[in-house]
C-alpha positions as CSV (number, residue, x, y, z in Angstrom):
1,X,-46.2,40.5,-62.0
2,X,-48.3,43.4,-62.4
3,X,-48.6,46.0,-59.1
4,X,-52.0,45.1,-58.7
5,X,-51.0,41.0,-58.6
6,X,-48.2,41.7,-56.7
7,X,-50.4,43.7,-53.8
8,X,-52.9,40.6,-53.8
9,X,-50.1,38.2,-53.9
10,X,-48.3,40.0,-50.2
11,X,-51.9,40.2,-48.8
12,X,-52.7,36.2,-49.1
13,X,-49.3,35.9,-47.8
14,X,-49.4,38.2,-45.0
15,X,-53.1,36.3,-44.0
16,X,-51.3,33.1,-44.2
17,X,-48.0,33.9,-42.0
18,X,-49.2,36.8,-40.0
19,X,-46.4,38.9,-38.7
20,X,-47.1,38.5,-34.6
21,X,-45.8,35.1,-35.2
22,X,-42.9,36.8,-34.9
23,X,-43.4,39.2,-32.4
24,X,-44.6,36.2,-30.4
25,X,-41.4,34.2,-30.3
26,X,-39.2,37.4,-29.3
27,X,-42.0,38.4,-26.4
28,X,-41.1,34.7,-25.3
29,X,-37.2,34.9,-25.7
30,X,-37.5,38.3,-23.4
31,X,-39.9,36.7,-21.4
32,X,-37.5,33.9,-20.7
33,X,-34.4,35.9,-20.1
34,X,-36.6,38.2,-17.6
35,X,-37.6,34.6,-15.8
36,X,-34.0,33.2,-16.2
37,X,-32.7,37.1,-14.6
38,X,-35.1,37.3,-11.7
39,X,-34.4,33.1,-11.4
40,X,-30.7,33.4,-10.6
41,X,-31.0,36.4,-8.2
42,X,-34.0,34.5,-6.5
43,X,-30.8,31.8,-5.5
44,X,-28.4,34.6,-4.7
45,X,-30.6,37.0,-2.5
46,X,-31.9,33.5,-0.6
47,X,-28.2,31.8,0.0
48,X,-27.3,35.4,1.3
49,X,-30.3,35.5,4.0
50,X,-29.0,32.1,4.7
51,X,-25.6,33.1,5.4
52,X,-26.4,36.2,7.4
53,X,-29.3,35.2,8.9
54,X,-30.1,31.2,9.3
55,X,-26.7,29.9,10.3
56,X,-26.2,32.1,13.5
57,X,-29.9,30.5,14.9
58,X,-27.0,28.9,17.5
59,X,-25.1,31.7,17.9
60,X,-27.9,34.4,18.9
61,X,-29.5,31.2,21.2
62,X,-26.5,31.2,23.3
63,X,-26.4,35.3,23.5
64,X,-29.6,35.1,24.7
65,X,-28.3,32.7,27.4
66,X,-30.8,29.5,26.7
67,X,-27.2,27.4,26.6
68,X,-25.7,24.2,24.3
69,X,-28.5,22.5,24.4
70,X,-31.1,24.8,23.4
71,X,-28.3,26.1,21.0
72,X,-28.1,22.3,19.6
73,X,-31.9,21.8,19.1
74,X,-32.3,25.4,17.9
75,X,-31.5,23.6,13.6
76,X,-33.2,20.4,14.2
77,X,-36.0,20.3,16.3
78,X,-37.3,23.3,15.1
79,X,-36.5,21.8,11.3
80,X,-38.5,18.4,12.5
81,X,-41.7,20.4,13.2
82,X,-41.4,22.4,10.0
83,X,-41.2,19.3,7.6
84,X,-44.5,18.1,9.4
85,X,-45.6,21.4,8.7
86,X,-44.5,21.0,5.1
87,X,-47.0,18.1,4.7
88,X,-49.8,20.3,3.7
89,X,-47.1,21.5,0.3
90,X,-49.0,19.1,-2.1
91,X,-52.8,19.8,-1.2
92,X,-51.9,23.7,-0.9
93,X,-50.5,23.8,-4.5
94,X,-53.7,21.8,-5.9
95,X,-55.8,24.0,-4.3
96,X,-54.3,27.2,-5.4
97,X,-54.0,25.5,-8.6
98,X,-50.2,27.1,-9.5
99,X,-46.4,26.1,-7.8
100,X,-45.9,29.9,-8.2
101,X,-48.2,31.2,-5.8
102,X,-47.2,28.5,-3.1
103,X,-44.3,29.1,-3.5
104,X,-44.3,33.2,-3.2
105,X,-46.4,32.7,-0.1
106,X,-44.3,30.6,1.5
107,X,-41.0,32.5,0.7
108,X,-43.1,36.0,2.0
109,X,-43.8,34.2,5.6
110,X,-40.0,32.7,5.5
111,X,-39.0,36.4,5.7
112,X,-41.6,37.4,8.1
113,X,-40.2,34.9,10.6
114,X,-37.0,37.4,11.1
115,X,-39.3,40.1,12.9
116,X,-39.5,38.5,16.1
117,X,-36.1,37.5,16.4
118,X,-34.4,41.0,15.5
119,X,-37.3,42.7,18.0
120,X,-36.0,40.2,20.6
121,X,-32.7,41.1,19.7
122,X,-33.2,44.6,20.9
123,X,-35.1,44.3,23.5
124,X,-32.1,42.0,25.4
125,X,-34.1,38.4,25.7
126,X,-36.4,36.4,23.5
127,X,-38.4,33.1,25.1
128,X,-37.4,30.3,24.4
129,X,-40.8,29.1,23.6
130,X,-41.2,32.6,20.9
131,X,-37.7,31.5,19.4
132,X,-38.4,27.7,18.6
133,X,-42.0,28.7,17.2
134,X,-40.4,31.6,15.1
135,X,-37.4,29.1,13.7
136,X,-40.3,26.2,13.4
137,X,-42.4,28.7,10.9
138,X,-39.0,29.6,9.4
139,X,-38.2,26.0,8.6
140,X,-41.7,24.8,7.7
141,X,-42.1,27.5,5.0
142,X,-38.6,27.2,3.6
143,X,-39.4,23.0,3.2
144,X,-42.8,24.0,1.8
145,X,-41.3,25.7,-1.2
146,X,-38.7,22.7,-2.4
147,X,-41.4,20.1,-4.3
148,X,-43.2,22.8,-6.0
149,X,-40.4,25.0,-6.7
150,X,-38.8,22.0,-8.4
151,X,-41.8,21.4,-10.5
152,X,-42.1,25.1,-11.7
153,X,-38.7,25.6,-12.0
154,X,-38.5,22.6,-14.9
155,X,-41.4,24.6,-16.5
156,X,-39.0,28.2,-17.2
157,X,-35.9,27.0,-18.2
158,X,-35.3,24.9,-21.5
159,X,-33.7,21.9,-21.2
160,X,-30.5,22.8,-23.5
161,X,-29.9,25.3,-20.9
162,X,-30.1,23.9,-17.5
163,X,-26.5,22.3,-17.2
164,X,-24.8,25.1,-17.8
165,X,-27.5,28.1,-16.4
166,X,-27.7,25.9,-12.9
167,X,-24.0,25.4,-12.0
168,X,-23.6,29.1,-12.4
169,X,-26.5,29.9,-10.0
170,X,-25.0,26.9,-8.2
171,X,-21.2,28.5,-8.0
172,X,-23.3,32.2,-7.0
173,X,-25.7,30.9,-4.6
174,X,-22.4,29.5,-2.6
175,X,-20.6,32.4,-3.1
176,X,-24.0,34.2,-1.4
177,X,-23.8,31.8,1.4
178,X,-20.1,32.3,2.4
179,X,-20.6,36.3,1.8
180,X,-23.4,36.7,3.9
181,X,-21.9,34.3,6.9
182,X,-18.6,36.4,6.6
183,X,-20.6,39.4,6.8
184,X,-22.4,38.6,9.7
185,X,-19.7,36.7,11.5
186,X,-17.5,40.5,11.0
187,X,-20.4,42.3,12.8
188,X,-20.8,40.3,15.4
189,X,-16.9,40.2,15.9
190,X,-16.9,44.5,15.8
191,X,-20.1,44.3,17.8
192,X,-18.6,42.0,20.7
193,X,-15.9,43.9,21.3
194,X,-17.6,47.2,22.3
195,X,-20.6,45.1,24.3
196,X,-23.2,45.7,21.1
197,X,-23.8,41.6,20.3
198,X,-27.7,41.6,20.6
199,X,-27.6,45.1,18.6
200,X,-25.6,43.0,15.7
201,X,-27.6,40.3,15.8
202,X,-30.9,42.5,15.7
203,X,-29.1,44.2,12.3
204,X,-28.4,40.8,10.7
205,X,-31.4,39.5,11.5
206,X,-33.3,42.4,9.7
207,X,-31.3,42.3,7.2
208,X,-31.7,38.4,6.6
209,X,-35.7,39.4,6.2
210,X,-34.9,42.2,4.0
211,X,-32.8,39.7,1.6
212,X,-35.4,36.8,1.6
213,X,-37.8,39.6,1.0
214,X,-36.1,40.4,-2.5
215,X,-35.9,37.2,-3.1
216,X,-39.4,37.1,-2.7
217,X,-40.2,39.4,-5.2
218,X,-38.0,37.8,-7.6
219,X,-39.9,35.0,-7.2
220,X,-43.5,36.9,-7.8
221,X,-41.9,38.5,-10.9
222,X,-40.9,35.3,-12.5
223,X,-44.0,33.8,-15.2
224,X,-45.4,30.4,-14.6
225,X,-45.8,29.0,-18.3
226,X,-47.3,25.8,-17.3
227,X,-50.1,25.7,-14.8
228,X,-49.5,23.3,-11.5
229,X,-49.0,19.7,-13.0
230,X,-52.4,18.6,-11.3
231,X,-51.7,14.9,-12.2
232,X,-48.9,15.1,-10.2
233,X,-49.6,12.2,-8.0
234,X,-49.8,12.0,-4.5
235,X,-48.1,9.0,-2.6
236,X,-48.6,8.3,1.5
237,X,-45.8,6.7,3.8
238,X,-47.5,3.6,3.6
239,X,-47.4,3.2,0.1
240,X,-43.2,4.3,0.2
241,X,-43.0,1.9,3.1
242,X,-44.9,-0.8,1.0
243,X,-42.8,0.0,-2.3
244,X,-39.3,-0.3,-0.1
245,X,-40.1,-4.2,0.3
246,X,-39.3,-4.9,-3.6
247,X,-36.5,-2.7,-4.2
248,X,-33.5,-1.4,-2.6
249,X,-35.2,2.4,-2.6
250,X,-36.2,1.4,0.9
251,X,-33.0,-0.1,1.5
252,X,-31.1,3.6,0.5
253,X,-33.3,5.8,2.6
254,X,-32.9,3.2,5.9
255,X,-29.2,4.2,5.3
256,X,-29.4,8.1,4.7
257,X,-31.6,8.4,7.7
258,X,-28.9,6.6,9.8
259,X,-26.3,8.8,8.4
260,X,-27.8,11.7,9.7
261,X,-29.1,10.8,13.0
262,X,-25.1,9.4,13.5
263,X,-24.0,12.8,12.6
264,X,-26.4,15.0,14.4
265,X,-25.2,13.8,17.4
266,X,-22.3,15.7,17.3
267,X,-23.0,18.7,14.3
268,X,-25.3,20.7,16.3
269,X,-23.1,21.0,19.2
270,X,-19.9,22.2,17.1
271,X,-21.1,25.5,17.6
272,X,-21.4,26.0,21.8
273,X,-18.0,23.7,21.4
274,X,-16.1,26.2,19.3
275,X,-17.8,29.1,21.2
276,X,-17.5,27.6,24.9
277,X,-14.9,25.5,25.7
278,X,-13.0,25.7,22.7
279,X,-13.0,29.8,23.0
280,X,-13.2,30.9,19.6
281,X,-14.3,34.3,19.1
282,X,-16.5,35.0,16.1
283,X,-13.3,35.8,13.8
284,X,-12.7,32.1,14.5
285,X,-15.6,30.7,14.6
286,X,-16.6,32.5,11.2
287,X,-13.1,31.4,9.6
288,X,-13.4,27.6,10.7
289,X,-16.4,27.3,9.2
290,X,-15.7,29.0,5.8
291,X,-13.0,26.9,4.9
292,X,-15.1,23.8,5.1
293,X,-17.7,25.3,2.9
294,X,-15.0,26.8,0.2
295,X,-13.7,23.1,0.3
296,X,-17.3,21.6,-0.2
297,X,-18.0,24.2,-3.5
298,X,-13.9,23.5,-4.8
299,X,-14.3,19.4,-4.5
300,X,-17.6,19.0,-6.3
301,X,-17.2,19.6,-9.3
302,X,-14.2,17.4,-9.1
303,X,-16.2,14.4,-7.4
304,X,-18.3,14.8,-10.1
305,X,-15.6,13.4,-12.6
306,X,-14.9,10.7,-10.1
307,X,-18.7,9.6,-10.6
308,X,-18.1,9.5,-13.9
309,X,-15.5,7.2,-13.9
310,X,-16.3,5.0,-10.7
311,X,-19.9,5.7,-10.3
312,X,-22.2,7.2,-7.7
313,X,-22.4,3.6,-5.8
314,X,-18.5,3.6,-5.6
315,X,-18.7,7.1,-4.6
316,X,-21.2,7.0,-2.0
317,X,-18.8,4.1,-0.7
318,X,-16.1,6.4,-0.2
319,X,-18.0,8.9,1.3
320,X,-19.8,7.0,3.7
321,X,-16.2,5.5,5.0
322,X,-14.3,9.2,4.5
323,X,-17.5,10.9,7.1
324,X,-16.9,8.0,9.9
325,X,-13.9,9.9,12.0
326,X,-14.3,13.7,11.1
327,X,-16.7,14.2,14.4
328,X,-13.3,12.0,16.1
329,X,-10.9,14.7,14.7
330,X,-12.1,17.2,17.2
331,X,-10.7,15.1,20.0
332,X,-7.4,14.8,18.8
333,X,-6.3,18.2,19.3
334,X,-7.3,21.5,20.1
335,X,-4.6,23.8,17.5
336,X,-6.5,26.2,15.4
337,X,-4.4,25.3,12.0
338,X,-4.9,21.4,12.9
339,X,-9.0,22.5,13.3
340,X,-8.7,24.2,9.5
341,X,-7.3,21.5,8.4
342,X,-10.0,19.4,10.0
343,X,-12.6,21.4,8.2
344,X,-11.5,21.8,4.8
345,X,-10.9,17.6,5.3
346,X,-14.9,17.5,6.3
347,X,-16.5,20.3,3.6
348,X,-14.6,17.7,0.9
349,X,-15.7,14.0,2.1
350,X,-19.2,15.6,2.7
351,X,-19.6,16.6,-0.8
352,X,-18.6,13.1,-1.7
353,X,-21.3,11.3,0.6
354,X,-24.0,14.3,-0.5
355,X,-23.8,14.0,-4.3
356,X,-23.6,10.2,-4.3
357,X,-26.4,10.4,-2.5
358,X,-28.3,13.0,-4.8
359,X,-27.7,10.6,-7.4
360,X,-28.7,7.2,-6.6
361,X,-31.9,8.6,-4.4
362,X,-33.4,11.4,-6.5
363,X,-32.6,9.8,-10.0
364,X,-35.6,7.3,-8.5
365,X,-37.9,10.2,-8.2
366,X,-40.8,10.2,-10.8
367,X,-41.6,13.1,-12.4
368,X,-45.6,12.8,-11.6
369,X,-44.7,12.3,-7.4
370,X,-41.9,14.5,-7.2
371,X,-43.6,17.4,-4.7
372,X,-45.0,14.7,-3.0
373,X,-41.6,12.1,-2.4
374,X,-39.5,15.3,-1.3
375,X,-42.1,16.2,0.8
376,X,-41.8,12.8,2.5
377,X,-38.0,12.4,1.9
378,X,-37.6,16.3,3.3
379,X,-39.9,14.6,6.8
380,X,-37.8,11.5,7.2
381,X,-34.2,13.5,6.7
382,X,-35.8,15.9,9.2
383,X,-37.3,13.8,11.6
384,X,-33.3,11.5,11.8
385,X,-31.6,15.2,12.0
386,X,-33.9,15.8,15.3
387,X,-33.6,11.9,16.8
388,X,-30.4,12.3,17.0
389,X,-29.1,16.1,18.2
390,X,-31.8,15.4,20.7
391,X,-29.9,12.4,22.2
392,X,-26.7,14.1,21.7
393,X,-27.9,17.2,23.6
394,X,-29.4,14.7,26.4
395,X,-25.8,13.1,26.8
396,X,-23.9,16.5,26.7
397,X,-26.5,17.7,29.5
398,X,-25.4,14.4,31.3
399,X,-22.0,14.7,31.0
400,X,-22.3,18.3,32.5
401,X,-21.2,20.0,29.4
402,X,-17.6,20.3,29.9
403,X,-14.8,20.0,27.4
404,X,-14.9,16.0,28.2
405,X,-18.1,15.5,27.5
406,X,-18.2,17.2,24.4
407,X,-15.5,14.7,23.3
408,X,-17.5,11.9,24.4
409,X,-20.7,12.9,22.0
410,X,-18.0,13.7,18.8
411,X,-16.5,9.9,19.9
412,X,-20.1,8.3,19.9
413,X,-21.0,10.0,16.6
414,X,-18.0,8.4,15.0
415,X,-18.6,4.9,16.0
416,X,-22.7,5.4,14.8
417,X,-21.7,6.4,11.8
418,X,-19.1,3.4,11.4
419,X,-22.1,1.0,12.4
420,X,-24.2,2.1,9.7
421,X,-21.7,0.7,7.0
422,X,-24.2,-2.4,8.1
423,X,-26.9,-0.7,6.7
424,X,-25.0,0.4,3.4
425,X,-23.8,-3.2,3.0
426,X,-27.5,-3.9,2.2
427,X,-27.9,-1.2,-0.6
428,X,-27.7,-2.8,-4.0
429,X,-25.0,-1.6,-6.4
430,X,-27.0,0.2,-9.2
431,X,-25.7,1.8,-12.2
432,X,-26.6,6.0,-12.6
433,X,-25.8,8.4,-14.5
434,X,-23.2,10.7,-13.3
435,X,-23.1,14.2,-13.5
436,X,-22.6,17.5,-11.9
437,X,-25.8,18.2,-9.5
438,X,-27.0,21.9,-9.2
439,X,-28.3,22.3,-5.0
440,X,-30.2,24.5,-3.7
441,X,-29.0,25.5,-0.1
442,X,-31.3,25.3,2.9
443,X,-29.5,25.6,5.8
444,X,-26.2,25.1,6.6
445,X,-24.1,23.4,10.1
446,X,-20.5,25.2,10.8
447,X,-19.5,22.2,11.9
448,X,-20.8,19.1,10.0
449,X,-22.8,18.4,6.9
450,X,-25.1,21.2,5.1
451,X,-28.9,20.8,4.2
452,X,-29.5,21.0,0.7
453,X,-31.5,19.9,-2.0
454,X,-30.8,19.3,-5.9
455,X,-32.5,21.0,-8.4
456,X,-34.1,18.0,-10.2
457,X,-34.5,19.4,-13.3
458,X,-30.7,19.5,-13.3
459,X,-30.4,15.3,-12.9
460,X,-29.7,12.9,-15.6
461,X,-32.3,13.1,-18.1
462,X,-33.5,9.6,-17.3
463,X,-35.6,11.8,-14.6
464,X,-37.4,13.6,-16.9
């Protein structure tokens, strides 16, 4: 082939197969490992706000001397008003026409909710009317992010990678949890002991904003390669109510809802227990509560080869039975040791009963209605949590709050949560595919179950 040939020859070739082909598929591969980056320290920089700033809600309630039951109601009522809040998620992401943008606005006025609380901190006092409204905005923009954050997350990261890419923001985001709530839990200990609690709490509380504000922009750096799924499809509590009549769906959430109403009765009020009559100080209180969320992250991934081999249904079985006496334990005795033990027993059967129930209820999700089913599910779960700390708070206040009556609402719990075994009975055995469920942590309970949801992309592929 003469030069001349040769030079035509490379320039049809070069018209045909243009060289940004190329370039284009390694701008996406950096692209991707920027989104997959900014993705994992999204998880880490939120579950460390969590641990530093969401789970001592109670604690700074009773500083500020608004008592048990304020301190109770302080992680669900607050919670209830946010996941009505919440309702708006679906029409909000339409409307802005991208998850990414709802979801970065939502995650910016999470952090923003922090101000008020760390100025009250200083200044000695907060209302107790300014503290439930800051915790409701808190709660309502932390539930407004999980449907579309879902959806945008399955848009970023390739299939063949989420197993193995969302256990290990899983494992970190659990690690951030129990870092930040150690953290905090060490200030406040230093802090008490020289008279500076409300000073510690303002510093954690700024520095809970400060993390969810990184997170934030982590978030705002990430790419959206698929627009907002506008054909997601938006279903009403009637027509959930109306589908629960010919399948056991219904049947499942009747069930879940009991579970937690039975065990809010009791979780919120571990906290002014441990603190008040019990006499922890934070070292304790911080320690007790540690060791039941090690032994939640340890016995997962183990339950999850249990699934495997006896199946969600047999595992949420064993769960629901295994969570009946824990709120019971606390009556037995009063021995720190015999309390650790307690705790690292509860972290364990409440990963049971949690990832049973990831399975057999979000494996049902639709991809087209998933924003709008959590958003319902996340109302529901909410609405149970508040039902029933309220009428534990109500008896505790009754009982006049003394070390008795405290063992009489952690009796009651047990026996509601025996009685819904009725309601289990009912569910019908289904077979799911098993496997390990990535979560993403919303808020956490030192004393009983922690709020989280799955990362659905990161179910059985029968969801997809």
């Amino acid at each position: 082939m003469n030069p001349t040939t040769h030079a035509r020859w490379q320039a049809r070739r070069a018209s045909r197969y243009p060289p940004p082909a190329a370039g284009a598929r390694a701008q996406q591969r950096s692209r991707l490992r920027r989104d997959l980056r900014f993705c994992f320290w999204d998880g880490v920089l939120f579950s460390v706000m969590v641990g530093v700033g969401e789970t001592y809600f109670p604690a700074f309630t009773l500083a500020t001397g608004h008592g048990a039951l304020a301190a109770g109601l302080i992680t669900t009522a607050p919670l209830a008003a946010g996941a009505v809040l919440q309702l708006v998620s679906p029409t909000c992401v339409r409307r802005l026409g991208s998850n990414r943008r709802w979801v970065v606005l939502c995650a910016g006025a999470q952090a923003c909710c922090f101000l008020p609380m760390s100025i009250g901190s200083l200044r000695g006092s907060m209302p107790i009317a300014a503290l439930f409204l800051a915790a409701t905005v808190y709660w309502g923009a932390g539930l407004a992010t999980g449907g579309a954050w879902n959806t945008w997350i399955e848009s970023i990261v390739p299939r063949r990678l989420r197993p193995r890419y969302f256990a290990r923001r899983t494992r970190f985001s659990q690690l951030g949890v129990l870092v930040g709530f150690v953290a905090g839990g060490s200030a406040l200990y230093f802090a008490a002991r020289s008279g500076w609690s409300l000073v510690a709490f303002a510093g954690l509380f700024a520095a809970a904003g400060l993390f969810r504000m990184l997170s934030t922009c982590c978030l705002a750096w990430q790419s959206e390669p698929a627009p907002a799924d506008v054909d997601q499809r938006r279903v009403g509590v009637v027509e959930l109510l109306r589908r629960a009549k010919h399948g056991g769906d219904g049947r499942l959430l009747v069930y879940l809802f009991a579970v937690q109403t039975s065990a809010q009765l009791a979780g919120p009020y571990f906290t002014p227990y441990m603190l008040g009559p019990l006499g922890l100080d934070y070292a304790g209180y911080v320690a007790l509560f540690s060791v039941s969320f090690a032994a939640k992250a340890v016995a997962l991934p183990l339950l999850g080869a249990v699934a495997q081999r006896r199946g969600a249904y047999w595992l949420l079985w064993a769960g629901g039975i295994a969570i009946i006496p824990l709120s019971s334990f606390w009556i037995v005795s009063q021995n720190y040791l015999y309390l650790v033990g307690v705790q690292i027993v509860a972290g364990s059967t409440w990963a049971a009963y949690e990832l049973a129930m990831f399975l057999m209820f979000f494996e049902a999700l639709p991809r087209r209605e998933r924003t709008s089913l959590l958003t319902i599910y996340n109302l529901g779960n909410s609405l149970a949590m508040c039902a029933g700390s309220l009428l534990g708070g109500l008896a505790l206040n009754w009982g006049g709050r003394t070390p008795t009556a405290y063992f009489a609402v952690f009796g009651v719990s047990g026996l509601a949560r025996a009685a819904t075994l009725v309601l289990l009975a009912r569910v019908p055995r289904v077979s799911v595919a098993s496997q390990a469920v990535a979560t993403r942590t919303l808020g956490v309970s030192a004393g009983d179950s922690v709020l989280e949801q799955p990362i659905l992309s990161s179910l059985p592929d029968a969801n997809q």
